[in-house]
C-alpha atoms as an extended CHARMM CRD file, in Angstrom:
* protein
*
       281  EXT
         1         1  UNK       CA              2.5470000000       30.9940000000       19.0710000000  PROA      1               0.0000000000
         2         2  UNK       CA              5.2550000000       28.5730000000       20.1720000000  PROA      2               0.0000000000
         3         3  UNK       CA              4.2050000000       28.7570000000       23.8370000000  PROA      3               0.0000000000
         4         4  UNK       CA              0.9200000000       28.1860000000       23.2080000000  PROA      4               0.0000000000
         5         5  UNK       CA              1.6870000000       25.2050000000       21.0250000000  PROA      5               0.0000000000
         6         6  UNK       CA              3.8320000000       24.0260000000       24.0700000000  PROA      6               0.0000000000
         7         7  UNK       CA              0.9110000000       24.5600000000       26.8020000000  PROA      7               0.0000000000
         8         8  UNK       CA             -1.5020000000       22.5810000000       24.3750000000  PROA      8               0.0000000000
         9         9  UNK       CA              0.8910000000       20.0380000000       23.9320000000  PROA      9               0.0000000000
        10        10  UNK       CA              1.0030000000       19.6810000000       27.6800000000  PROA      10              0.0000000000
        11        11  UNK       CA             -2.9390000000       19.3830000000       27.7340000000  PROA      11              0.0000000000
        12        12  UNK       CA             -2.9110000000       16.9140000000       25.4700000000  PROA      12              0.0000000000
        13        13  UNK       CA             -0.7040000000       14.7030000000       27.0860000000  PROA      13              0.0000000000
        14        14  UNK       CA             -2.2960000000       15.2100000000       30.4410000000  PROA      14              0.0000000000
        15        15  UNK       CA             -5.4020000000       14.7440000000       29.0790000000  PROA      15              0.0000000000
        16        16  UNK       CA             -5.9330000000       11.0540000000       27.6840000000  PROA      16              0.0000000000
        17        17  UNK       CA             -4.8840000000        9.2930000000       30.8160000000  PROA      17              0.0000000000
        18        18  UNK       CA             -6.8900000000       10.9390000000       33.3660000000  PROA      18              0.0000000000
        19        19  UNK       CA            -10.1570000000       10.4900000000       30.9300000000  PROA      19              0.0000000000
        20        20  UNK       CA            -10.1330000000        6.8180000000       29.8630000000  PROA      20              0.0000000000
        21        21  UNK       CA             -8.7720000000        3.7030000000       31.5860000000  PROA      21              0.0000000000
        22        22  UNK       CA             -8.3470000000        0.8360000000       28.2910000000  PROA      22              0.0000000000
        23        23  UNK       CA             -5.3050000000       -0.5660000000       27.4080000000  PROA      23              0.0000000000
        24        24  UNK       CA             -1.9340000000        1.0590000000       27.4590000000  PROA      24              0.0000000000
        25        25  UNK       CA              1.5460000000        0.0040000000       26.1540000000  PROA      25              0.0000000000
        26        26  UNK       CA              4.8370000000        1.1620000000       26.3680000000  PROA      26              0.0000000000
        27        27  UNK       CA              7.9430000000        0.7610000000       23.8020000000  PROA      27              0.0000000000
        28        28  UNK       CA             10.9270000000        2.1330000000       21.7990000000  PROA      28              0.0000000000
        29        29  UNK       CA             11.1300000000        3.2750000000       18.3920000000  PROA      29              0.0000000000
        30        30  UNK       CA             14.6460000000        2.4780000000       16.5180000000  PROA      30              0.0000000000
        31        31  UNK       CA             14.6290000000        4.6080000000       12.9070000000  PROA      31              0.0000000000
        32        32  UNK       CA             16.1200000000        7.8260000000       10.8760000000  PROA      32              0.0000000000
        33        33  UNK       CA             15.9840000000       11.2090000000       11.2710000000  PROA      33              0.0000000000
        34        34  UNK       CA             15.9640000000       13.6210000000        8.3830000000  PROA      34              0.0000000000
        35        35  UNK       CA             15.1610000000       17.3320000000        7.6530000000  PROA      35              0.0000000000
        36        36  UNK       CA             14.1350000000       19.8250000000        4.8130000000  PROA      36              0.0000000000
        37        37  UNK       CA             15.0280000000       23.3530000000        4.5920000000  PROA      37              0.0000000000
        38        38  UNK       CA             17.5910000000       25.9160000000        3.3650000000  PROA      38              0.0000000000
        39        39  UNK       CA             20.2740000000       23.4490000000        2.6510000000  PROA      39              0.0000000000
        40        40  UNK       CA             18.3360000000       20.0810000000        1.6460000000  PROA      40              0.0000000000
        41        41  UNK       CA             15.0700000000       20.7900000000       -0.1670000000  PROA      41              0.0000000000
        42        42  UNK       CA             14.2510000000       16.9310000000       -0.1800000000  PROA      42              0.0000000000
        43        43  UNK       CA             12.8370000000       15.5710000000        3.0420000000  PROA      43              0.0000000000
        44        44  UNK       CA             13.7500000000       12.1870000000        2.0600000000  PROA      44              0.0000000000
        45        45  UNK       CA             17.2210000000       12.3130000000        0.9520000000  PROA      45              0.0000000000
        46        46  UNK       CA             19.3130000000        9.6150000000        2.4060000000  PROA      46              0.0000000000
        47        47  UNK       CA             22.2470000000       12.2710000000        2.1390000000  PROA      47              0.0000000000
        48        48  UNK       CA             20.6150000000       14.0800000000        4.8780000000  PROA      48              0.0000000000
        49        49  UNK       CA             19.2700000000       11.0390000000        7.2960000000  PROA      49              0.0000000000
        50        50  UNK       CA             20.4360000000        9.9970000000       10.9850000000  PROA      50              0.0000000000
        51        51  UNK       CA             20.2690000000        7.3480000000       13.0640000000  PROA      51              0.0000000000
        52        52  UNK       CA             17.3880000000        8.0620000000       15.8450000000  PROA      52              0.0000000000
        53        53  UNK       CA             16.2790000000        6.5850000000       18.5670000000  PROA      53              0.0000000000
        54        54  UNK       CA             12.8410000000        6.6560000000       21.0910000000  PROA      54              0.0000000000
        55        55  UNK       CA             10.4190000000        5.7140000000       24.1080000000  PROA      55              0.0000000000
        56        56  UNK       CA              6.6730000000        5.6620000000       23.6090000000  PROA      56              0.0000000000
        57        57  UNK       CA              3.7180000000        5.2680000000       25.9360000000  PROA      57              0.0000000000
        58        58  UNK       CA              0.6470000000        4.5500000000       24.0050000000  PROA      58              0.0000000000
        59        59  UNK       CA             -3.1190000000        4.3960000000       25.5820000000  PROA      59              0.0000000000
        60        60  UNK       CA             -5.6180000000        2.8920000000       23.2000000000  PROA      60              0.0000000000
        61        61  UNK       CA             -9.3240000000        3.7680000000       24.1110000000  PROA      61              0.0000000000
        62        62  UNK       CA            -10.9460000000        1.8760000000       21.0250000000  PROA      62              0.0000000000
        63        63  UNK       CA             -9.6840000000       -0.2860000000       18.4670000000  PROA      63              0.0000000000
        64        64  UNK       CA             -9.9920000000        2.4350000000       16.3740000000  PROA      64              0.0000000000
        65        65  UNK       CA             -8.3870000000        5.1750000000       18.4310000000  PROA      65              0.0000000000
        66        66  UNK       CA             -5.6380000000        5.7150000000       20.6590000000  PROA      66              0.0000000000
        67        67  UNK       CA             -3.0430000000        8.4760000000       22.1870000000  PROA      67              0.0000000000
        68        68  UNK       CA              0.7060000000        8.1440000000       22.4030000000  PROA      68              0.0000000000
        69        69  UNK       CA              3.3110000000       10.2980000000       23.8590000000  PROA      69              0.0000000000
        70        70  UNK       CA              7.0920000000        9.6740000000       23.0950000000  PROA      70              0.0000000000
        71        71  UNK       CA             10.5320000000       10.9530000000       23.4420000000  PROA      71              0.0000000000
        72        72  UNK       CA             13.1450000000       10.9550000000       20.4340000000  PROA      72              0.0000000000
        73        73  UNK       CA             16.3100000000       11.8350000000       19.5580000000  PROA      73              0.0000000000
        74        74  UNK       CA             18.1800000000       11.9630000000       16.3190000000  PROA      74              0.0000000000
        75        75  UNK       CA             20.8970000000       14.2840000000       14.2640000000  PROA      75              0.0000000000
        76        76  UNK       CA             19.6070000000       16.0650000000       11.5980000000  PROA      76              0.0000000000
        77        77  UNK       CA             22.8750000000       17.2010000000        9.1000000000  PROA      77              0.0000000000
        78        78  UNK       CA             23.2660000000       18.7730000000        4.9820000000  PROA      78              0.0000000000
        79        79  UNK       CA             26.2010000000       19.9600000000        2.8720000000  PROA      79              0.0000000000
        80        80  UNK       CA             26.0560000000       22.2820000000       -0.1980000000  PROA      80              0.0000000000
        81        81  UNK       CA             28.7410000000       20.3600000000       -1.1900000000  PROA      81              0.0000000000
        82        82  UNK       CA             26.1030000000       17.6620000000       -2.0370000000  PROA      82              0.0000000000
        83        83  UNK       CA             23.8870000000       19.6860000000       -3.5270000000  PROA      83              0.0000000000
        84        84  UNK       CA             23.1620000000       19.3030000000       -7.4170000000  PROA      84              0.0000000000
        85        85  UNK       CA             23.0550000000       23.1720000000       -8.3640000000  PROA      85              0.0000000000
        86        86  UNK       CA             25.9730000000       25.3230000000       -9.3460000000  PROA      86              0.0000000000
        87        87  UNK       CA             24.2150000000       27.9750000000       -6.6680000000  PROA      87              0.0000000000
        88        88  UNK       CA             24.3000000000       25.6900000000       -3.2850000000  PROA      88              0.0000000000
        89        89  UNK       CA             27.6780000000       24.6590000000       -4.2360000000  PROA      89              0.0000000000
        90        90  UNK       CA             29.2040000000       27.9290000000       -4.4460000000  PROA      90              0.0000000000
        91        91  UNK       CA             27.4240000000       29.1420000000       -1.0460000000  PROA      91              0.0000000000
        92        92  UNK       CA             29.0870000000       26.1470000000        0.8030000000  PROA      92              0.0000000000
        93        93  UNK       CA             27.1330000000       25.8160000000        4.4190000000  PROA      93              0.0000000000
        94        94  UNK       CA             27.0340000000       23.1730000000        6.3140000000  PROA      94              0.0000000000
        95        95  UNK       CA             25.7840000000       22.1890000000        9.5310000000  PROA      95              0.0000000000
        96        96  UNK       CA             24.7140000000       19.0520000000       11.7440000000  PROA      96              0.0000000000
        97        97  UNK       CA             22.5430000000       19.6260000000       14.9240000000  PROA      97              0.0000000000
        98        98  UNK       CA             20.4300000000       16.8720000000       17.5120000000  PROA      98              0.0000000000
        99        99  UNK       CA             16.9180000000       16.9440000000       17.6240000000  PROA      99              0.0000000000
       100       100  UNK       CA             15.5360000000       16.0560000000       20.7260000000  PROA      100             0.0000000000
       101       101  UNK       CA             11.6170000000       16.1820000000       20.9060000000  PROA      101             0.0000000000
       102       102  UNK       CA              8.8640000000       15.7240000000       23.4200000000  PROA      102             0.0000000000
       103       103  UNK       CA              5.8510000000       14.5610000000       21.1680000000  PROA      103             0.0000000000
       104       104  UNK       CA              1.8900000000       13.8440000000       21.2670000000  PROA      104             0.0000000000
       105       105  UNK       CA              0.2400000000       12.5580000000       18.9130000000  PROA      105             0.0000000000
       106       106  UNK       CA             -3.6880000000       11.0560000000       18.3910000000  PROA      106             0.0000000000
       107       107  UNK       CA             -3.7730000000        7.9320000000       15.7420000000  PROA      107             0.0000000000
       108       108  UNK       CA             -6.2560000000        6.5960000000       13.8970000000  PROA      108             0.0000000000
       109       109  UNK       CA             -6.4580000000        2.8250000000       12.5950000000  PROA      109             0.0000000000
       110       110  UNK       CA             -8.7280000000        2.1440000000        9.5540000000  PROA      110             0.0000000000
       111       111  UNK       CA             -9.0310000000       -1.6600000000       10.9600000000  PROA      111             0.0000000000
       112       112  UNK       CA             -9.9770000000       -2.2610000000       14.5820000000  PROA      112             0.0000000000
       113       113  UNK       CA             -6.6590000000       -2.7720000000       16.3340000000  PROA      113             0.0000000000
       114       114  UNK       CA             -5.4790000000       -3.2930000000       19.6910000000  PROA      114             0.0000000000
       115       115  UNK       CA             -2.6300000000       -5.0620000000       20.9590000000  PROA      115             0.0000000000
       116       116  UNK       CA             -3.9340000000       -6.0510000000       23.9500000000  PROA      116             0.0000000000
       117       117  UNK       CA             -7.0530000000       -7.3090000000       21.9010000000  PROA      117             0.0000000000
       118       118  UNK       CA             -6.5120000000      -10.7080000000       20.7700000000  PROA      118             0.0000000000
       119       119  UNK       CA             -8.8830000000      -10.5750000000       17.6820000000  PROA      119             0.0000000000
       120       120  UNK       CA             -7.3900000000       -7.8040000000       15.9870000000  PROA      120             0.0000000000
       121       121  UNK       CA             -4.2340000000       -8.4880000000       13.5830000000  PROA      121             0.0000000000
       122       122  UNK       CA             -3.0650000000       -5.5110000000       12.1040000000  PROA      122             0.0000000000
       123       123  UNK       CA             -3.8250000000       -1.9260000000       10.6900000000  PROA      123             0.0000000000
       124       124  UNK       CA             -2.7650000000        0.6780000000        8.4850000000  PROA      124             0.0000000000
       125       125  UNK       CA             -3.1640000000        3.9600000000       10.5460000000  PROA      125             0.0000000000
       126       126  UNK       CA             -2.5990000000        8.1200000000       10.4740000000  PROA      126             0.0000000000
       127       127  UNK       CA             -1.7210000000       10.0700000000       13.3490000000  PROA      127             0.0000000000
       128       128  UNK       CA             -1.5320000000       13.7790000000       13.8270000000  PROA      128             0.0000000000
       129       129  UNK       CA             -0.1770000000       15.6420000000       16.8790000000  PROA      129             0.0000000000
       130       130  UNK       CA              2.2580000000       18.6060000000       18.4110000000  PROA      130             0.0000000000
       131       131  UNK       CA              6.1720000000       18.2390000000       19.0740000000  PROA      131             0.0000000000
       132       132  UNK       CA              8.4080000000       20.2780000000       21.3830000000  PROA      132             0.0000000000
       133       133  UNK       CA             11.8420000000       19.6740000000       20.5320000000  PROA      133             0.0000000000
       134       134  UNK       CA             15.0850000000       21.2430000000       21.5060000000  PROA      134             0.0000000000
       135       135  UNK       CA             17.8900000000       21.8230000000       18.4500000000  PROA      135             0.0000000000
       136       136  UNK       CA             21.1410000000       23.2770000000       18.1710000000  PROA      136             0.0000000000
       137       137  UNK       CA             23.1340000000       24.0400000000       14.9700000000  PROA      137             0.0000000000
       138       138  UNK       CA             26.9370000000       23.3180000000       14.3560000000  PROA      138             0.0000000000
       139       139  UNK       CA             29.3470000000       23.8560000000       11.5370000000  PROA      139             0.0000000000
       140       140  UNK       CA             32.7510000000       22.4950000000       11.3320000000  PROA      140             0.0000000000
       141       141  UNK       CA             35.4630000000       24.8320000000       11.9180000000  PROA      141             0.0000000000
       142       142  UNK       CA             39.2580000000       24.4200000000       12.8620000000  PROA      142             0.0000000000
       143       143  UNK       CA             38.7150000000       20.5250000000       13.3640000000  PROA      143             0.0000000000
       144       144  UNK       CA             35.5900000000       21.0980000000       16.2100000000  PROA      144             0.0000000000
       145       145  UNK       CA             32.1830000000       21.3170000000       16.0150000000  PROA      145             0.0000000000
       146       146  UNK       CA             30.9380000000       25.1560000000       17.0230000000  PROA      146             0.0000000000
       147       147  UNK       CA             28.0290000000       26.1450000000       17.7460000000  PROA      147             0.0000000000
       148       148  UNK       CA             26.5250000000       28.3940000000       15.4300000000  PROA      148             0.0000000000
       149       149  UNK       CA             23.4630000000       30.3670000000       16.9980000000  PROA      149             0.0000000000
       150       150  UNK       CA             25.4900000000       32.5800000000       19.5610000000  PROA      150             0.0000000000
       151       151  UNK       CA             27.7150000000       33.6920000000       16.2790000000  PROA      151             0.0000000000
       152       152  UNK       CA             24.5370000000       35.8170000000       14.9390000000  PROA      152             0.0000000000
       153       153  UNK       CA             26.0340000000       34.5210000000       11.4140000000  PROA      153             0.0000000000
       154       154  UNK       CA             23.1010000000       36.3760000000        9.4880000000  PROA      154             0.0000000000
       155       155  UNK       CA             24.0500000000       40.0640000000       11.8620000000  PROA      155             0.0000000000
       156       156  UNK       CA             21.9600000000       39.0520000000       15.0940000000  PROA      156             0.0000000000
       157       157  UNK       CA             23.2050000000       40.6630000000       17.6740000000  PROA      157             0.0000000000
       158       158  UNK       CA             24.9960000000       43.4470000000       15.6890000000  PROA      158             0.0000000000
       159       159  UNK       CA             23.8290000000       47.3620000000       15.8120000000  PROA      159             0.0000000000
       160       160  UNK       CA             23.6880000000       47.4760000000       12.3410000000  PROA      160             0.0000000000
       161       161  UNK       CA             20.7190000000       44.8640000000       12.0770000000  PROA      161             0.0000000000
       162       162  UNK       CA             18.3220000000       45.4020000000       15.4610000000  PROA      162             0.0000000000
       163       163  UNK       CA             15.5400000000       43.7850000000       12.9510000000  PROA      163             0.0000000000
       164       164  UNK       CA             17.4210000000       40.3450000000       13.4270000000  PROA      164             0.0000000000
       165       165  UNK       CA             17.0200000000       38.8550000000       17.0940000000  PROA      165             0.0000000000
       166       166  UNK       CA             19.2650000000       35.2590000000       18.1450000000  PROA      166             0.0000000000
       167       167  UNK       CA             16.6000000000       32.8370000000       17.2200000000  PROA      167             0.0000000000
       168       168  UNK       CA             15.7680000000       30.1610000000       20.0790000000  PROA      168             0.0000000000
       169       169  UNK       CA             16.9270000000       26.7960000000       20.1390000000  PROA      169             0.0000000000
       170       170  UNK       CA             13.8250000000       25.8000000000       21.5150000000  PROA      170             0.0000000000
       171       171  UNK       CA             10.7090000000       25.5510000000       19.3410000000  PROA      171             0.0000000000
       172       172  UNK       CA              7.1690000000       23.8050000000       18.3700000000  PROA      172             0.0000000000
       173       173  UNK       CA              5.7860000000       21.8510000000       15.5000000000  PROA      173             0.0000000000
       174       174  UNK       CA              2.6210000000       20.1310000000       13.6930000000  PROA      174             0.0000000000
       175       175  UNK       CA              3.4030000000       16.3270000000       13.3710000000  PROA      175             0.0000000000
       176       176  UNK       CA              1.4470000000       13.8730000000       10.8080000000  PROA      176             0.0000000000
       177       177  UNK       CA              1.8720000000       11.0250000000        9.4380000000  PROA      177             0.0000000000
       178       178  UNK       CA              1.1160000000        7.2680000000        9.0890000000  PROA      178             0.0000000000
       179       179  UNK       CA              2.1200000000        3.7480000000        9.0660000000  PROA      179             0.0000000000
       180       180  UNK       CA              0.8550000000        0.1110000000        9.7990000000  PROA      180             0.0000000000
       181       181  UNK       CA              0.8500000000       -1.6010000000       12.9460000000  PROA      181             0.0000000000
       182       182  UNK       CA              1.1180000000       -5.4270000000       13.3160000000  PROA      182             0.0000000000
       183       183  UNK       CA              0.5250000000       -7.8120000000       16.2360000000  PROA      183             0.0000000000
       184       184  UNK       CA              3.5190000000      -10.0900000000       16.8090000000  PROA      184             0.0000000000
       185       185  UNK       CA              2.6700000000      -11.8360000000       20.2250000000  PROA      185             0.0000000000
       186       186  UNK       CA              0.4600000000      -12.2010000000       22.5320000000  PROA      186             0.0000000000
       187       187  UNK       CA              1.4960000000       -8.9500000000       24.5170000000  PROA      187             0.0000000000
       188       188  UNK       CA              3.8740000000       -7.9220000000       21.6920000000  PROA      188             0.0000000000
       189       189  UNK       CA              3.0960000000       -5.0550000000       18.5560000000  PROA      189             0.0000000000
       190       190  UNK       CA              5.0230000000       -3.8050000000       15.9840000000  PROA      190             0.0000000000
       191       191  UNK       CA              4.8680000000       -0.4200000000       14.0030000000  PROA      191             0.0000000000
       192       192  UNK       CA              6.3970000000        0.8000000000       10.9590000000  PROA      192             0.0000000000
       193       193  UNK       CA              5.7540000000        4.7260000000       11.1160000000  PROA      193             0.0000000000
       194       194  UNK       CA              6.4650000000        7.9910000000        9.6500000000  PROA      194             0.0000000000
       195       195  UNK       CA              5.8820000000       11.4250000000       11.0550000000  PROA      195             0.0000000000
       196       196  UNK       CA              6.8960000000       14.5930000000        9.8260000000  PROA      196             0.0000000000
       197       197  UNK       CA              6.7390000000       17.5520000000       11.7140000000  PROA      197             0.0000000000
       198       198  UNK       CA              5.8880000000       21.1130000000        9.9510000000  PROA      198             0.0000000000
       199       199  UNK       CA              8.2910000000       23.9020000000       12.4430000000  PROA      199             0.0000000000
       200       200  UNK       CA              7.5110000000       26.9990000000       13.8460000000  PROA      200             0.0000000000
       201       201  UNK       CA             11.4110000000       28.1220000000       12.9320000000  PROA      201             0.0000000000
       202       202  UNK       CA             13.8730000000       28.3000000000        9.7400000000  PROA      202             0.0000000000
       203       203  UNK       CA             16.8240000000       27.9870000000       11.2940000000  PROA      203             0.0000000000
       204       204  UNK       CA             17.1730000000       24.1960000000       12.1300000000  PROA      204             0.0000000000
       205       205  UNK       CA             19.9290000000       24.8370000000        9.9020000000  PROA      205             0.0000000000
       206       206  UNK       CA             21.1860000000       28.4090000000       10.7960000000  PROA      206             0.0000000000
       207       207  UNK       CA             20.2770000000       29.4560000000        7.6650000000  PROA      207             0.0000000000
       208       208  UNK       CA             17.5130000000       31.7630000000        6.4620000000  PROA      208             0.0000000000
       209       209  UNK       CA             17.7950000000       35.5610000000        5.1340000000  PROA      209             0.0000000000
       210       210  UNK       CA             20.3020000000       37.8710000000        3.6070000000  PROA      210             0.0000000000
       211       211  UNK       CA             24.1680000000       38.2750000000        3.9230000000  PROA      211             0.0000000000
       212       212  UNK       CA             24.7900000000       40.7100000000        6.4150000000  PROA      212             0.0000000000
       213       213  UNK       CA             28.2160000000       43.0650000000        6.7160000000  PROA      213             0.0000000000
       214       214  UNK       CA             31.4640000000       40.7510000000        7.1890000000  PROA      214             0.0000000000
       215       215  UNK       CA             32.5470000000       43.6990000000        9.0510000000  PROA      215             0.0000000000
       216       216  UNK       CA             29.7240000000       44.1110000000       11.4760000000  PROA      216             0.0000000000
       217       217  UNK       CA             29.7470000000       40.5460000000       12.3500000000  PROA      217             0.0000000000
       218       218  UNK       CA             33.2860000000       40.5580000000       12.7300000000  PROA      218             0.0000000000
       219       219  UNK       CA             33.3990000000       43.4610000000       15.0760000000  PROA      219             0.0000000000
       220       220  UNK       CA             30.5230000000       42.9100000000       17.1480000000  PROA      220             0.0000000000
       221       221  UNK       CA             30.4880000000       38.9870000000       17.1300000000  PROA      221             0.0000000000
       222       222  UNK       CA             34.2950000000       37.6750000000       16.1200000000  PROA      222             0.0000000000
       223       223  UNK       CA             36.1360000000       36.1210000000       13.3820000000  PROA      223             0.0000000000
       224       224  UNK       CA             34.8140000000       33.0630000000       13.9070000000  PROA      224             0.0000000000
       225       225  UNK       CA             31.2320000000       33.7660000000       12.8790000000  PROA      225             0.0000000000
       226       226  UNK       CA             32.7990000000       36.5120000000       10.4400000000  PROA      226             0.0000000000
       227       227  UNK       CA             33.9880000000       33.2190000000        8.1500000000  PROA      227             0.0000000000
       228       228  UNK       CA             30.9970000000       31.2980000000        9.0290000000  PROA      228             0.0000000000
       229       229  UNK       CA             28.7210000000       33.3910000000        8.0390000000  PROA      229             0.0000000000
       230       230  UNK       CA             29.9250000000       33.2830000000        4.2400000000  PROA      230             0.0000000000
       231       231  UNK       CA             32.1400000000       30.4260000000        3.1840000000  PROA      231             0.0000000000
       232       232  UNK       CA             31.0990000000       31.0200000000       -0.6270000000  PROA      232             0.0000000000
       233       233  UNK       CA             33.8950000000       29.7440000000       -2.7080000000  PROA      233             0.0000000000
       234       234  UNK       CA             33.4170000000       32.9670000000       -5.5640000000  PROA      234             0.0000000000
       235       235  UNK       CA             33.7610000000       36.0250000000       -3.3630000000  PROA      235             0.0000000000
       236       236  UNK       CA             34.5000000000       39.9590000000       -3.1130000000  PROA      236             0.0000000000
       237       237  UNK       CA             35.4390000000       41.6040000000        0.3290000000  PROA      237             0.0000000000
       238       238  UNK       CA             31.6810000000       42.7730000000        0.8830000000  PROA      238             0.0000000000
       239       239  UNK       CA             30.3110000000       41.7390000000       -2.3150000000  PROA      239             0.0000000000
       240       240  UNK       CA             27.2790000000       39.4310000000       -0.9050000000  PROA      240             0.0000000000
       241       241  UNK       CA             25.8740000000       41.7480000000        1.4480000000  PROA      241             0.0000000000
       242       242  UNK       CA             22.5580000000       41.8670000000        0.9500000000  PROA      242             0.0000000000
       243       243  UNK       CA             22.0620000000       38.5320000000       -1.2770000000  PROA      243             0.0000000000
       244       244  UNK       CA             20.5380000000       35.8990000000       -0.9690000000  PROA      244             0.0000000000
       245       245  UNK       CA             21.5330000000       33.5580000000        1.4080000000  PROA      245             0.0000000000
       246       246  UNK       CA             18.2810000000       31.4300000000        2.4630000000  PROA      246             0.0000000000
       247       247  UNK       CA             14.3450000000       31.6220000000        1.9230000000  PROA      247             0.0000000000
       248       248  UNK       CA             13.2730000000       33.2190000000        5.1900000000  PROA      248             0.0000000000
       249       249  UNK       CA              9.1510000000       32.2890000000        3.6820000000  PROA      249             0.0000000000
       250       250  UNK       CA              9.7000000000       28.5590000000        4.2680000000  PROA      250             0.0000000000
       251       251  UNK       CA              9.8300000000       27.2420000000        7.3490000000  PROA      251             0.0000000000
       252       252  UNK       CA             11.9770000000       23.7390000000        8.2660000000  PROA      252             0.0000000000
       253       253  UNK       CA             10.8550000000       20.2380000000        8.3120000000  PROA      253             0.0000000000
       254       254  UNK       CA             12.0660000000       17.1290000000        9.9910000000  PROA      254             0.0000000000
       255       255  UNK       CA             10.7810000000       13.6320000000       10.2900000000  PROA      255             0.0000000000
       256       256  UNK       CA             11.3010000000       10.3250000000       11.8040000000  PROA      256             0.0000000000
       257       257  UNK       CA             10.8370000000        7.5760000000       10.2610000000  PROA      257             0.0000000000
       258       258  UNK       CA             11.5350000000        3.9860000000       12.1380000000  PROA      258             0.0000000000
       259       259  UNK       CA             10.1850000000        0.6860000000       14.0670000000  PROA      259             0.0000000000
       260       260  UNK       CA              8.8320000000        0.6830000000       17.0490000000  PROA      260             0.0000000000
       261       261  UNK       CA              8.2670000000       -2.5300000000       19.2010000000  PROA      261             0.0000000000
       262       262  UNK       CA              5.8330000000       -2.6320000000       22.0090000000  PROA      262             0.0000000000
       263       263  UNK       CA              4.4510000000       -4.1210000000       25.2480000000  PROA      263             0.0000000000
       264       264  UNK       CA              1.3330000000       -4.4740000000       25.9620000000  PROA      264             0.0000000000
       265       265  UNK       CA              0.7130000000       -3.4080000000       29.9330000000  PROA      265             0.0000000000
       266       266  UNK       CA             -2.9280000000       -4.5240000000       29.8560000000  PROA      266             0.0000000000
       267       267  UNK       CA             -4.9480000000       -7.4450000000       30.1790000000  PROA      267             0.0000000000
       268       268  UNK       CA             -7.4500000000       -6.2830000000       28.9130000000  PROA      268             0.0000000000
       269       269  UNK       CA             -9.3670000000       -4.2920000000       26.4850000000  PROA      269             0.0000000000
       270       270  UNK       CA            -12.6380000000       -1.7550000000       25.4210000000  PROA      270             0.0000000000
       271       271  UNK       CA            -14.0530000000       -1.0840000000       22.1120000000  PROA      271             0.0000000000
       272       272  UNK       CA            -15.8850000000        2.1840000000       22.8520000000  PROA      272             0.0000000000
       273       273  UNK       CA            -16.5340000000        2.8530000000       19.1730000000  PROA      273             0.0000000000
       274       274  UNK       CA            -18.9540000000       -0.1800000000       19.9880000000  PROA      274             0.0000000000
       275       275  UNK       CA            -21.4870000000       -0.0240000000       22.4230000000  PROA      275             0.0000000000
       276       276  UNK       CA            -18.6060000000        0.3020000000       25.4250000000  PROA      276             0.0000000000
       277       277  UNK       CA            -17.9620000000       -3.7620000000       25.9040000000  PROA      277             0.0000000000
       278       278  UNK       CA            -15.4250000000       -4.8890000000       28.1800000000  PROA      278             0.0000000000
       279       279  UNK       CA            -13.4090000000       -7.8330000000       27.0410000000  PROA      279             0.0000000000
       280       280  UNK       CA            -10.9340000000      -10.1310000000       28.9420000000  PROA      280             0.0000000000
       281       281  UNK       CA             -8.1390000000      -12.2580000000       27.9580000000  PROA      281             0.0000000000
């Protein structure tokens, strides 16, 4: 599924250019990052948020329609220990990871809108699209940062679980959202957008099953993910194996949510939700 995601993502972005010739701009997005899963159920919990940062290339082929393809980068991070429940608290994971993502996405404005078209002003809009991104979960241990997917801290990699496979750092997701965009300049727009993006994985935050056998993990993959994998604060030698330790039937979210300032590369403009009329400055 994830590779197929990735090949239509490719398509998509391919696509646009090679098909229409209106007005393109190109900018960078300055926002947060957050995420919902195992460890945060809240998408919008400033707890949870990161500075993130981005370059878009947007082609407009109406004033109602246009393409844009962008690259952003963020940290995504939770604590139990922030958590309200008794539950989370006693579990007490953490991690932080980057997000880096290659995204396409196809907006929408409910008021005709170009920035390149002098006439229009501004425009709520929803977009909808696919995101590759690239992630890579860490925990605090020993004063550093380790990385916590080649620990198999839920007994990948072990004999004793062959039904758990090292989950890839690389994966796919749905992205929607909305926002409004404004026209500043002559040549300049602004956007105030959110997009949150629906994964194809549950372990953004290395978190997901059962507890698996201290022992196992710590022959087969070290001490190091032995203690990571259960850092509960109430515990028997062996006595969560087999508990719950995340809710492998939801999937992980992230968003971004930021401002994005652009340049208009165009001089000109087409409205082919009218009868295809080309307009110059």
């Amino acid at each position: 599924m994830q590779k197929r995601l990735a090949l239509i993502l490719l398509i998509v972005i391919s696509f646009p250019p090679f098909l229409f010739s209106q007005s393109r701009e190109m900018g960078i997005m300055v926002g947060m990052m957050g995420y919902k899963g195992d460890l945060n159920p809240v998408m919008y919990s400033p707890k949870s948020m990161n500075i993130g940062i981005g370059i878009l290339y947007r082609r407009s082929y109406s004033n109602h329609w246009a393409f844009k393809a962008a690259i952003n980068y963020g940290h995504i991070h939770a604590d139990d220990a922030d958590a309200k429940d008794a539950w989370s608290n006693n579990r007490n994971l953490m991690f932080k990871s980057h997000i880096i993502e290659l995204t396409g996405q196809y907006e929408f404005n409910f008021l005709p809108y170009q920035t390149a078209n002098p006439a229009t002003k501004f425009t709520p809009f929803i977009l909808g699209g696919l995101s590759i991104f690239h992630f890579n979960p860490k925990a605090y241990y020993k004063n550093d940062w380790v990385a916590l997917q080649p620990l198999g801290t839920e007994g990948q990699g072990t004999a004793q679980y062959t039904d758990r496979k090292k989950y890839k750092r690389t994966s796919a997701a749905i992205t929607f959202g909305g926002g409004f965009k404004f026209k500043i300049a002559r040549r300049f727009g602004l956007t105030i957008e959110s997009g949150v993006r629906r994964t194809y994985t549950d372990y953004l935050d290395d978190v997901s099953t059962t507890y698996a056998d201290p022992k196992a993990i710590r022959t087969e993959n070290g001490k190091t993910a032995s203690f990571l994998a259960d850092r509960s604060l109430e515990k028997s030698p062996g006595g969560d194996i087999g508990r719950q330790r995340g809710d492998k039937a939801k999937k992980d979210w992230y968003m971004f949510t930021g401002v994005q300032l652009t340049y208009t590369l165009s001089k000109r403009y087409i409205d082919s939700c009218r009868p295809f009329r080309l307009k110059l400055w």
